[in-house]
C-alpha positions as CSV (number, residue, x, y, z in Angstrom):
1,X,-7.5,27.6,-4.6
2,X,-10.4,28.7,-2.5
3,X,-10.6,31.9,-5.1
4,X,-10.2,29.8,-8.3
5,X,-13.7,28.0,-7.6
6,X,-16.0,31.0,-7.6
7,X,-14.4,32.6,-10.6
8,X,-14.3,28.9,-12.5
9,X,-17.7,28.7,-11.5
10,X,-18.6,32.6,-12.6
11,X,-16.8,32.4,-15.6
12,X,-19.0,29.1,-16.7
13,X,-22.2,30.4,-15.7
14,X,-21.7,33.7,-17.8
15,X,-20.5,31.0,-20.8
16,X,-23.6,29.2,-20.2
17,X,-25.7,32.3,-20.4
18,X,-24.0,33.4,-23.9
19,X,-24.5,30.3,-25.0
20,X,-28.2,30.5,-23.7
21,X,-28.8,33.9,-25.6
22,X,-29.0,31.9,-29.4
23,X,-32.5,30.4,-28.6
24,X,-33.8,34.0,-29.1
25,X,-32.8,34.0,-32.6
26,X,-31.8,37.4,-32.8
27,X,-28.5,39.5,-34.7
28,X,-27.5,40.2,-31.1
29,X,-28.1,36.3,-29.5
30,X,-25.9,35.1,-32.3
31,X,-23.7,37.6,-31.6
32,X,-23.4,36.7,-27.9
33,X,-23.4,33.1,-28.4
34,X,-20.1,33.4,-30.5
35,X,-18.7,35.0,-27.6
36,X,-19.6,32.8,-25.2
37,X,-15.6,31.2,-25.1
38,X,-14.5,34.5,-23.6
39,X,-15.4,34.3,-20.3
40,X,-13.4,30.4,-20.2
41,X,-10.6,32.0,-21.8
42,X,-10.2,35.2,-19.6
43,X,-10.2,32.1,-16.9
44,X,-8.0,30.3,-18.4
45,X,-5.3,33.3,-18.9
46,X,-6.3,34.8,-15.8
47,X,-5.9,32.5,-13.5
48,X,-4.7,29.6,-14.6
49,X,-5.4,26.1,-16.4
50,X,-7.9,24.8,-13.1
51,X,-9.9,28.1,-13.1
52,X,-10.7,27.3,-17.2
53,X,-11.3,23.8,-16.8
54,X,-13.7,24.3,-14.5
55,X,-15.4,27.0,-16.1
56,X,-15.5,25.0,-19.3
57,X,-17.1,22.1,-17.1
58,X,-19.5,24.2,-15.3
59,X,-20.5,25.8,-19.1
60,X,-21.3,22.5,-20.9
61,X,-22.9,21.2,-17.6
62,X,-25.4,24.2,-17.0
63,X,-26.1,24.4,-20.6
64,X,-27.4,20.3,-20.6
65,X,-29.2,21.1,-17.4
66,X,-31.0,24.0,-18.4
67,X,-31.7,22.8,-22.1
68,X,-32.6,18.9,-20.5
69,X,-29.9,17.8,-23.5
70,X,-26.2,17.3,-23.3
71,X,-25.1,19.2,-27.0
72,X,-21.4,18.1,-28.0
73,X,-20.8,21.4,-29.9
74,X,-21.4,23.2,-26.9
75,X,-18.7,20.8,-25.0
76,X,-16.5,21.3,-27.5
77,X,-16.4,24.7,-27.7
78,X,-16.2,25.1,-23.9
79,X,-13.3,23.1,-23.8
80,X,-11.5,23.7,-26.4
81,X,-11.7,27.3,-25.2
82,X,-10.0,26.0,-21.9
83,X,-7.5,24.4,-24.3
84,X,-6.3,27.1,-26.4
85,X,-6.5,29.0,-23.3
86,X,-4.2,25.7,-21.2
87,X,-1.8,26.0,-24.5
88,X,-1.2,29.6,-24.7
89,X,0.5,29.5,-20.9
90,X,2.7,26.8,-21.7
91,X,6.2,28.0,-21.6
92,X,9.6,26.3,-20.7
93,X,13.2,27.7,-20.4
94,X,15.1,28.9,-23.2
95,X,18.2,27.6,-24.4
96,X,19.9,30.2,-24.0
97,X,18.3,31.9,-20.7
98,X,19.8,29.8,-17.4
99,X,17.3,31.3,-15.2
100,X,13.9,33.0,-16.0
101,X,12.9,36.0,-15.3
102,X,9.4,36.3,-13.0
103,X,7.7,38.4,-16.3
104,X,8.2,35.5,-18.7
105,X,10.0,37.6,-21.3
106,X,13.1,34.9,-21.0
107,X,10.6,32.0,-22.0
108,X,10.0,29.9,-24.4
109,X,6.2,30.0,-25.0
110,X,3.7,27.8,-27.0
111,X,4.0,29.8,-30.4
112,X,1.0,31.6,-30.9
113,X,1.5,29.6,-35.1
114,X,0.7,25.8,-33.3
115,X,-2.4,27.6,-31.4
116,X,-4.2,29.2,-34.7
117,X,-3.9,25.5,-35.8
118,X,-5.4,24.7,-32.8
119,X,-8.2,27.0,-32.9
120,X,-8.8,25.9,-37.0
121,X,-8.8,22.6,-35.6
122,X,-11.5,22.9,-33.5
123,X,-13.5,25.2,-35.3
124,X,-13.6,22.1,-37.3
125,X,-14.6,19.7,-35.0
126,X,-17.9,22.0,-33.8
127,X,-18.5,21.6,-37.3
128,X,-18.1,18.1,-37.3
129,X,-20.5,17.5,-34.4
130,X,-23.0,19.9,-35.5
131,X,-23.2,17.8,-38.9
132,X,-25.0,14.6,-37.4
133,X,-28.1,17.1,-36.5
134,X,-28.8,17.7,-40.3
135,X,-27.8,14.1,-41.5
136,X,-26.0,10.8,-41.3
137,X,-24.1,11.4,-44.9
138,X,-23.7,13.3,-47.6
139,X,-26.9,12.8,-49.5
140,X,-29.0,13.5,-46.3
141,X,-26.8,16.5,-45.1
142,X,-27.3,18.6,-48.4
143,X,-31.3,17.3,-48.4
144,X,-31.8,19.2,-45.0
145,X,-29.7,22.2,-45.7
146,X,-31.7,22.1,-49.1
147,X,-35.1,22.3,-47.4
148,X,-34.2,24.9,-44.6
149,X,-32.8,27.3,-47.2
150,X,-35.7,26.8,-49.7
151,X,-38.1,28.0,-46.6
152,X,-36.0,31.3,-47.1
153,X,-35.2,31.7,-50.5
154,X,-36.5,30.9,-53.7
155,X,-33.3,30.4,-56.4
156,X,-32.4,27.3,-56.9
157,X,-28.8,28.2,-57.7
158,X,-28.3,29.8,-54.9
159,X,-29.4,27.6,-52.7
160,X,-27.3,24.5,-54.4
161,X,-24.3,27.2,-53.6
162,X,-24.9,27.6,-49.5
163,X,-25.8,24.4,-49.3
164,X,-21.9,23.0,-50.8
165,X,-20.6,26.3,-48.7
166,X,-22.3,25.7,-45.3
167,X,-20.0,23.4,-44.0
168,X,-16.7,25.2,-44.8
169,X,-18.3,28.6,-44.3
170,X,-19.2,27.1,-40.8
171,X,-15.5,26.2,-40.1
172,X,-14.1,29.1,-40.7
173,X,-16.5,31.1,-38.7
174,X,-16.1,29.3,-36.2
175,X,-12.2,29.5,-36.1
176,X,-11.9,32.8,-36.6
177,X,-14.5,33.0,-33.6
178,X,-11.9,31.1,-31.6
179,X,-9.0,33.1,-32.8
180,X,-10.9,37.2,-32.2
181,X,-12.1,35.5,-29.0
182,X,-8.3,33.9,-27.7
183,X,-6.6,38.0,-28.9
184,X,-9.4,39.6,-26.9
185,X,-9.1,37.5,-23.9
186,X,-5.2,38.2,-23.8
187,X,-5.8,41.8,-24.4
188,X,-8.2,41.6,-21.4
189,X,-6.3,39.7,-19.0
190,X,-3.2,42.0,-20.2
191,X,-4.5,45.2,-19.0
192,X,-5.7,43.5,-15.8
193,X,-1.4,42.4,-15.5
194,X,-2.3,39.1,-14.7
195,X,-1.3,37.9,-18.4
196,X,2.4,36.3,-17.8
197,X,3.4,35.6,-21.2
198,X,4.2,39.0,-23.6
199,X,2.0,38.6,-26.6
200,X,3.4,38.8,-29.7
201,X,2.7,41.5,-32.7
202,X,0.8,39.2,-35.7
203,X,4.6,40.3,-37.6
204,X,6.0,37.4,-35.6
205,X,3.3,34.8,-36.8
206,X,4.7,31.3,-37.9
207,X,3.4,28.4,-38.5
208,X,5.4,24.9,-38.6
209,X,6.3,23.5,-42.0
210,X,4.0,20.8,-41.0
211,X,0.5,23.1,-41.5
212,X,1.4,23.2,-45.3
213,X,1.1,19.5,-45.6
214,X,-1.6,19.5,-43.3
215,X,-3.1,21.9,-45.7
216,X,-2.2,20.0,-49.0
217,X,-3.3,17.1,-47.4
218,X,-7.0,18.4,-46.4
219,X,-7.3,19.8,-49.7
220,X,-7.0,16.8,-51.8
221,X,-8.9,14.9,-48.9
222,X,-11.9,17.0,-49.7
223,X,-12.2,15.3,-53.6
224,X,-13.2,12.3,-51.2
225,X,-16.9,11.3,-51.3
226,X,-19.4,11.2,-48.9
227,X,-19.0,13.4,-45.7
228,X,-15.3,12.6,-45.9
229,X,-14.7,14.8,-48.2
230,X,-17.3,17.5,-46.6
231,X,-15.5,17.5,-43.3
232,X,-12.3,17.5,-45.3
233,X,-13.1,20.5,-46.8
234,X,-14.4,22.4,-43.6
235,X,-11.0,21.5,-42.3
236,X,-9.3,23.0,-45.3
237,X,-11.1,26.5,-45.3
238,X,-10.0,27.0,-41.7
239,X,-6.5,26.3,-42.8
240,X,-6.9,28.7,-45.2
241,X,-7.8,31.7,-42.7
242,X,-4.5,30.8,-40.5
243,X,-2.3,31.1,-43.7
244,X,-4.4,34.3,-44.6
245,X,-3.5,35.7,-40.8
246,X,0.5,34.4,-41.8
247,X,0.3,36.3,-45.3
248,X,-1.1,39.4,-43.1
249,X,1.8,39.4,-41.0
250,X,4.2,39.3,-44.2
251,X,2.7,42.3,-45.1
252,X,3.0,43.9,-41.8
253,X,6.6,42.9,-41.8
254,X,7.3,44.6,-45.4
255,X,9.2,47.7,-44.9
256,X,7.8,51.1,-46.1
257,X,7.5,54.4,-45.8
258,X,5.0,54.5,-42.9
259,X,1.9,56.2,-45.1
260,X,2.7,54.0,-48.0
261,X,2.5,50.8,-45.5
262,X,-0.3,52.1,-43.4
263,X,-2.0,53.1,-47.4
264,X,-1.2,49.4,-48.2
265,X,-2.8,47.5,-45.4
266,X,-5.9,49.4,-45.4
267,X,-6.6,49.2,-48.8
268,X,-5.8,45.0,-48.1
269,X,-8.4,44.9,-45.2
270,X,-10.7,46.5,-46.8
271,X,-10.8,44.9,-49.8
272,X,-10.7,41.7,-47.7
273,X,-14.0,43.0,-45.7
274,X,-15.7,44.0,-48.6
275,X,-15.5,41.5,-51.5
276,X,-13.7,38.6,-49.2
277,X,-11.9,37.0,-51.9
278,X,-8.5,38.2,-51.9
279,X,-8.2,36.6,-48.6
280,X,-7.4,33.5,-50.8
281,X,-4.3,35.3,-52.6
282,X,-3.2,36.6,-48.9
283,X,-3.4,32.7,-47.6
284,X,-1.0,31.8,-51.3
285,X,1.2,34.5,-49.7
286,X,1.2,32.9,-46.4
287,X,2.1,29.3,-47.6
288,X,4.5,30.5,-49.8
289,X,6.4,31.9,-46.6
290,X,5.8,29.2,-44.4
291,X,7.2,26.8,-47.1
292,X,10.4,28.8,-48.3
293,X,10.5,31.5,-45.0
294,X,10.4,34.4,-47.5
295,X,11.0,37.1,-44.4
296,X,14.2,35.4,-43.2
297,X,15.7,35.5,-46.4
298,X,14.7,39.1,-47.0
299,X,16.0,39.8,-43.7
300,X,19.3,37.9,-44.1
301,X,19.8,39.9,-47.9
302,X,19.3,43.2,-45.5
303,X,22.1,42.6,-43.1
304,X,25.1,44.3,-42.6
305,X,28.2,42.8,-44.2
306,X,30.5,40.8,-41.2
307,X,33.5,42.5,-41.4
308,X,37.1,40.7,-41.0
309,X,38.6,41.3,-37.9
């Protein structure tokens, strides 16, 4: 106990200062303030669900003291660092395992599928609370997203096109900031050996065939008007990037000759990184397997015959 303080309290006040970096307005401040969830999560993983809570706390609160404001999207991504972090070392027993093993390999952890939903979940909520500082609906929202860009640029057209993709753009940066951020944070507490849970390879990802009716859902929510239907949306595009990370893992799963595969995949991620658009065909590959397990039938087709004894 008496070591958890200090390094809740360290890991909060190096949060706070990430967060701190963005009034600069630099390329590097807005990199550092995206990364400001690592040092809660490397708490959280670390050392346990106390040690994260209170770095999360001390975060939020040292942020409202030294701005003289207390900014929800900063509370919100604090904690629900601590929460992805709290979720990730939740394991039980396995069925099948009467006694577990002190390395964790014989539990049953929080599948890593139900924490990306997490993390699209409350990339989607930062966006949510960001939204009333630009508007109270719709109308008003696009009006001041309209006006900021127009300072910047001068086509029309383009500007009517980031101001309908803010918002969504928005939520899935800020999931995917929550998913690089939770992978690096396990890899760093891994090679320190205080992780206690084996992390899986992204050619285990699942998700539960609940995130494809959260997805249809969302999707058809987002025809709704007002900031309904905006919100919606947001909450749709980060659903979209964890079906894009389950269609990656497809493709990691196919088996290849290993140039061929390795050929494959980089040509995937790079055309992913360059033009972005084919991560939508990736996410059509990922909710076709979560809806009809396309690797478990492949797999069961590629089994040895049972033969009669």
């Amino acid at each position: 106990m008496m070591k958890i303080i200090p390094l809740g309290l360290a890991a909060g006040i190096a949060a706070a200062l990430l967060f701190a970096t963005i009034v600069s307005g630099s390329l590097a401040a807005i990199f550092l303030f995206y990364l400001a969830p690592l040092p809660i999560m490397i708490a959280a993983l670390g050392f346990g669900q106390l040690a994260g809570l209170m770095a999360a706390a001390t975060a939020t609160a040292t942020v409202a003291m030294l701005s003289g404001a207390f900014f929800v999207p900063v509370a919100l991504i604090s904690f629900g660092a601590w929460w992805l972090g709290y979720l990730a070392l939740l394991g039980r027993p396995a069925a099948s395992v009467p006694e577990p093993t002190e390395d964790g390999a014989d539990l049953e952890w929080y599948p890593i599928g139900r924490l990306l939903l997490w993390a699209a979940a409350i990339g989607t909520l930062v966006v949510a609370a960001a939204v009333p500082n630009f508007g109270s609906d719709q109308e008003s929202l696009h009006a001041s997203l309209r006006k900021a860009y127009a300072a910047i640029l001068g086509d029309s057209a383009i500007i009517d096109l980031l101001v309908i993709a803010v918002p969504p753009a928005a939520a899935v940066f800020s999931t995917l900031t929550n998913i690089l951020n939770l992978w690096l944070a396990a890899r760093i507490v891994k090679i320190s050996g205080r992780l206690v849970r084996p992390w899986p390879a992204l050619a285990e990802l699942r998700l539960p065939m609940t995130a494809s009716a959260l997805l249809t859902i969302a999707a058809l929510a987002s025809l709704l008007p007002d900031l309904a239907g905006v919100l919606s949306g947001a909450f749709a595009a980060s659903l979209v990037v964890v079906f894009a990370m389950v269609g990656l893992a497809v493709l990691h799963s196919i088996r290849l000759p290993v140039n061929i595969r390795r050929l494959v995949l980089g040509a995937v991620y790079a055309l992913i990184l360059l033009i972005g658009w084919p991560v939508l065909l990736i996410s059509l590959v990922g909710f076709a397997e979560t809806v009809f397990n396309i690797r478990a039938r492949v797999a069961s087709k590629h089994r040895p015959p049972i033969l009669p004894t």
